[in-house]
TILO-943383 format. One line per 3 residues: number of its first residue (from 1); their letters; for each residue x, y, z of N, C-alpha, C. Coordinates in Angstrom, 1 decimal, padded with zeros to 4 digits. Layout:
% TILO-943383
NUM> A> X Y Z X Y Z X Y Z | ...
END
This chain:
% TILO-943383
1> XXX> 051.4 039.1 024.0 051.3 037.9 024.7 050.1 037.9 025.6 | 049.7 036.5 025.6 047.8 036.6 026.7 049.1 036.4 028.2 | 048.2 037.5 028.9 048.4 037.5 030.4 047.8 036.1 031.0
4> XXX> 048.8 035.6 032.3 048.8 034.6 032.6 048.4 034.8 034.4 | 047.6 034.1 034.7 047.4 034.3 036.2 048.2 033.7 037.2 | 049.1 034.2 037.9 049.8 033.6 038.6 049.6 032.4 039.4
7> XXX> 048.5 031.9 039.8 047.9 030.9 040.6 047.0 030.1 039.6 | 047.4 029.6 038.2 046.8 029.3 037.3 048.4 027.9 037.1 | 047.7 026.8 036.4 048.7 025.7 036.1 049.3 025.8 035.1
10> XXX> 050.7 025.3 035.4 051.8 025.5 034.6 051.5 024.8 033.1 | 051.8 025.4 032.0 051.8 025.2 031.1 052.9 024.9 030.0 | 052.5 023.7 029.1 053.7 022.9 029.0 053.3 022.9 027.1
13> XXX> 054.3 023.0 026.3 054.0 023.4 024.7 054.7 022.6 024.3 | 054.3 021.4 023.5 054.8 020.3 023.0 054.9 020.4 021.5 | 056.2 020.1 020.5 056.5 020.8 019.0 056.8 019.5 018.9
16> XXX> 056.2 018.9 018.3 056.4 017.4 017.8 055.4 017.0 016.4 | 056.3 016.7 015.4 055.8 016.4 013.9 054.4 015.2 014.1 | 055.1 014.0 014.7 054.0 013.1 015.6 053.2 013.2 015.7
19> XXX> 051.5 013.0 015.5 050.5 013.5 016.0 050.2 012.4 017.1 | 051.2 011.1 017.1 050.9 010.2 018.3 051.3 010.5 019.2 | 052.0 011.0 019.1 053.5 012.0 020.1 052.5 013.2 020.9
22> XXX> 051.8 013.5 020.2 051.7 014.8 020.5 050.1 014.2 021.6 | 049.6 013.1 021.5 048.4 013.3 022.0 048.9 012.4 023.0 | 050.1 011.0 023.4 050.6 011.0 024.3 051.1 012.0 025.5
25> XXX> 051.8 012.6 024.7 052.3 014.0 025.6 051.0 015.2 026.2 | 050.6 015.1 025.7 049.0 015.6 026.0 048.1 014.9 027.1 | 047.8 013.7 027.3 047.3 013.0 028.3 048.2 013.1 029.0
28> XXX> 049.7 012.7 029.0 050.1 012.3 030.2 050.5 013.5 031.1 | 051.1 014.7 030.3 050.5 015.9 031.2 049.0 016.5 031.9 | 048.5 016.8 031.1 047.3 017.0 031.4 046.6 016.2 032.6
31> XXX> 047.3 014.7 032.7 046.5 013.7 033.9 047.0 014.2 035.0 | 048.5 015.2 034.5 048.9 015.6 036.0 048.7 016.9 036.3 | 048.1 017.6 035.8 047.7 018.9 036.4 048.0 020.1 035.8
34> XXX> 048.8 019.6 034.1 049.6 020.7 033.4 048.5 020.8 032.6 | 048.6 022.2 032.2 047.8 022.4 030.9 048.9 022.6 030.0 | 048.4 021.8 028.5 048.8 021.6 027.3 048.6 022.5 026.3
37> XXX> 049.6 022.8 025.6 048.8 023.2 024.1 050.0 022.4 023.0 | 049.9 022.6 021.7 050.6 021.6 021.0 051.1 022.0 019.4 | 051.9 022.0 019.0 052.2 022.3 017.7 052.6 021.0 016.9
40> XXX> 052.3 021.3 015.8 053.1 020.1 014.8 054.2 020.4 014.0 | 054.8 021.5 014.4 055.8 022.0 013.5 056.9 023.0 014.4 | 057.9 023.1 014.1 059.0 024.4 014.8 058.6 025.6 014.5
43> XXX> 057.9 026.0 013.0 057.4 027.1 012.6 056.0 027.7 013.7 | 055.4 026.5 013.9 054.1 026.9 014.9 054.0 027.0 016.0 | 055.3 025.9 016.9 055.7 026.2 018.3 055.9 027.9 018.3
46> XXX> 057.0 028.4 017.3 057.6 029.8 017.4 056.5 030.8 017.8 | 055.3 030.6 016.8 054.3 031.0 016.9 053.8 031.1 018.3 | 053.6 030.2 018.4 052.7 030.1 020.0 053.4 030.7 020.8
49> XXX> 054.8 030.6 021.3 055.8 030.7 022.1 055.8 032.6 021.7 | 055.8 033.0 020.9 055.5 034.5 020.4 054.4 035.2 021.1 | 052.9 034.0 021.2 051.6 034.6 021.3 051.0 034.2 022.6
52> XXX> 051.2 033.2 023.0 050.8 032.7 024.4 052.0 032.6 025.7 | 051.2 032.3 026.8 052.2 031.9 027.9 052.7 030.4 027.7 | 054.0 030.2 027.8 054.1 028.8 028.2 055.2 028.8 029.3
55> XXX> 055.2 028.2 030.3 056.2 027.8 031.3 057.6 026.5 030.8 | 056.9 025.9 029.6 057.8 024.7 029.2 057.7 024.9 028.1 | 058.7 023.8 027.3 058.4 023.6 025.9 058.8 022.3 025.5
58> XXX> 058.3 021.0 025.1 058.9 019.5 025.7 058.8 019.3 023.8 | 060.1 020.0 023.3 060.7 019.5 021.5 061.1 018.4 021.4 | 060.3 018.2 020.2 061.4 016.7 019.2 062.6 017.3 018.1
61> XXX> 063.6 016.7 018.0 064.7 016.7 017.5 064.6 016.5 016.3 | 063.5 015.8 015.7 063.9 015.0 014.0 062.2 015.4 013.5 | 062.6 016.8 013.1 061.3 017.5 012.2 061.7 017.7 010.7
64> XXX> 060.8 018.0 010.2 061.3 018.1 008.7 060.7 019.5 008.9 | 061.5 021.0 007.8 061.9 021.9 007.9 062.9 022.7 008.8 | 062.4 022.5 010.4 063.4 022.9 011.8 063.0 021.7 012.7
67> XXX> 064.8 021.6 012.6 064.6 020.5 013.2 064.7 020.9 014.9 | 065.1 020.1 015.7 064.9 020.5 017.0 066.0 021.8 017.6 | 067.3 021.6 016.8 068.1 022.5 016.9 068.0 023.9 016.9
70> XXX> 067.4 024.1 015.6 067.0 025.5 015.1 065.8 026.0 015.7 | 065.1 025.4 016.4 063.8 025.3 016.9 064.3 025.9 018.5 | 065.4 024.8 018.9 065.8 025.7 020.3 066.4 026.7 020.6
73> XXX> 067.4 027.3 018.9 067.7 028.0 019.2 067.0 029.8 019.3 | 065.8 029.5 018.1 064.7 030.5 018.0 064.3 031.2 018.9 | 063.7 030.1 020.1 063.2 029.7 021.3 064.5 030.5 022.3
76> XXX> 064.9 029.9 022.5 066.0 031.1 023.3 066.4 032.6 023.0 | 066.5 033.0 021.6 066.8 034.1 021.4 065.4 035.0 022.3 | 064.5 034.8 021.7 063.4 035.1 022.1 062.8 035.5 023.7
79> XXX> 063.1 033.9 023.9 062.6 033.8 025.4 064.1 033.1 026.1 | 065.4 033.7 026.4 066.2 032.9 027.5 065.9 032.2 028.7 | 064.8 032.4 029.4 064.5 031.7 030.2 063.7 030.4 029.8
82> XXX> 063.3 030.7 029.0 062.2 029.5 029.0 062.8 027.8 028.7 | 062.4 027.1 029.6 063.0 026.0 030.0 062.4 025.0 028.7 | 063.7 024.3 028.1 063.6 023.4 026.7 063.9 022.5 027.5
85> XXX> 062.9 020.8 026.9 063.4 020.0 026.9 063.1 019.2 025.8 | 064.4 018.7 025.2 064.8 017.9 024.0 064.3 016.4 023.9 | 063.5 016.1 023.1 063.4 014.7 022.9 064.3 014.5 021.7
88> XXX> 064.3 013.0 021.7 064.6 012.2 020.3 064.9 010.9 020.5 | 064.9 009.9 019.2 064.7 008.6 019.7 066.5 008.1 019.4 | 067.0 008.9 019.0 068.6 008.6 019.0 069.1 009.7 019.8
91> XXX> 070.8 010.0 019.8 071.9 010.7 019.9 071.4 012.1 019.2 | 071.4 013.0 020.1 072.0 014.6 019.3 072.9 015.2 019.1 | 073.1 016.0 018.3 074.7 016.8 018.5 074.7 017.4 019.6
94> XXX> 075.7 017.6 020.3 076.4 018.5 021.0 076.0 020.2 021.2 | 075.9 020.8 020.1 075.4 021.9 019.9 073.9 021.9 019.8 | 073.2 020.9 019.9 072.3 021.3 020.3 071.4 020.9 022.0
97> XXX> 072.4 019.7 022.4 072.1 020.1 023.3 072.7 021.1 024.5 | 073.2 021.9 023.9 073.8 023.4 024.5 072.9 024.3 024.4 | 071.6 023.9 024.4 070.7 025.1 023.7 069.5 025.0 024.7
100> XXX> 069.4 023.4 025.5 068.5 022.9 025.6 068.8 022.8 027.4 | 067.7 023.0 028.4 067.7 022.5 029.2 067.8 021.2 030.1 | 067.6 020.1 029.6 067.3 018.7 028.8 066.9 017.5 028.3
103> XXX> 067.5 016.4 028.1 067.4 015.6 027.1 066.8 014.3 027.5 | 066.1 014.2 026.4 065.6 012.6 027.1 064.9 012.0 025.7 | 065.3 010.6 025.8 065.4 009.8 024.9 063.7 009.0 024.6
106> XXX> 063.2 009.2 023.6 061.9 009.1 023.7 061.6 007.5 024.3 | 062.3 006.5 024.4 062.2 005.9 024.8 062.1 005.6 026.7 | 062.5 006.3 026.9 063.0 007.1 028.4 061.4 007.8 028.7
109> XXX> 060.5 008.4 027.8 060.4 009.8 027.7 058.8 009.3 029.0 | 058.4 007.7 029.1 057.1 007.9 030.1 057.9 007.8 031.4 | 059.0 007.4 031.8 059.8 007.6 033.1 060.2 009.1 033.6
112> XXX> 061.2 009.6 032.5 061.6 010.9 033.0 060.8 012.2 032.5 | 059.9 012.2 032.0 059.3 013.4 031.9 058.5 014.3 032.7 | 057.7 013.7 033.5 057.4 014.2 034.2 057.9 014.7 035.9
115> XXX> 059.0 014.2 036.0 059.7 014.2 037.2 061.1 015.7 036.4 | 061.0 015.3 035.3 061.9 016.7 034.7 061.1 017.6 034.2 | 059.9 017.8 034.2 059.1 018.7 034.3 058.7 019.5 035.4
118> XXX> 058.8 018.8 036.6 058.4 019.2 037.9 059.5 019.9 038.4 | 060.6 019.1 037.9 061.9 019.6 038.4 062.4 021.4 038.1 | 062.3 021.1 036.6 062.7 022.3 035.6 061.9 023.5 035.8
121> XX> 060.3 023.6 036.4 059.1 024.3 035.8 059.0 024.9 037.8 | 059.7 024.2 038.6 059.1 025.1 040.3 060.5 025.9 040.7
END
């Protein structure tokens, strides 16, 4: 794992199939002070979340291969602490949001994200 400097800005790892998703989520953190990095897949978040620091991890729910479920639960075995927050533009099961720290509805997602980022990450 790259060593992270304690007085360095919180970093936030967005796993979204989306590439619109993913470059919204990218500006709108970034305008506030987070640094970003970005995967397009659950297989590549893993990856990253394996090899780099991240403080967050802001998943989508409806991937093709792993979906958001399998994806959070990887993510926890791994890392327990590390704070998941669930997108998707419908309802999720139950079981997976037991996995997740949480949820917000991508429609929801320019209101509560950043205020559940702030929340979840100090």
């Amino acid at each position: 794992m790259i060593p992270i400097d304690p007085s360095a800005k919180k970093v936030i790892l967005c796993i979204d199939d989306d590439p619109s998703i993913l470059r919204y989520e990218t500006a709108l953190f970034e305008r506030h002070g987070y640094t970003v990095i970005t995967a397009a897949s659950g297989q590549e978040g893993l990856w990253l979340v394996a090899t780099t620091h991240c403080d967050a991890v802001v998943l989508d729910y409806e991937m093709p291969w792993m979906n958001g479920h399998d994806v959070a639960f990887e993510l926890k075995l791994r890392r327990p602490d590390l704070v998941i927050i669930l997108l998707s533009g419908s309802d999720v099961p139950t079981r997976a949001l037991a996995l997740v720290d949480a949820f917000v509805l991508k429609l929801e997602a320019s209101k509560q994200l950043l205020p559940m980022i702030a929340e979840l990450c100090n």
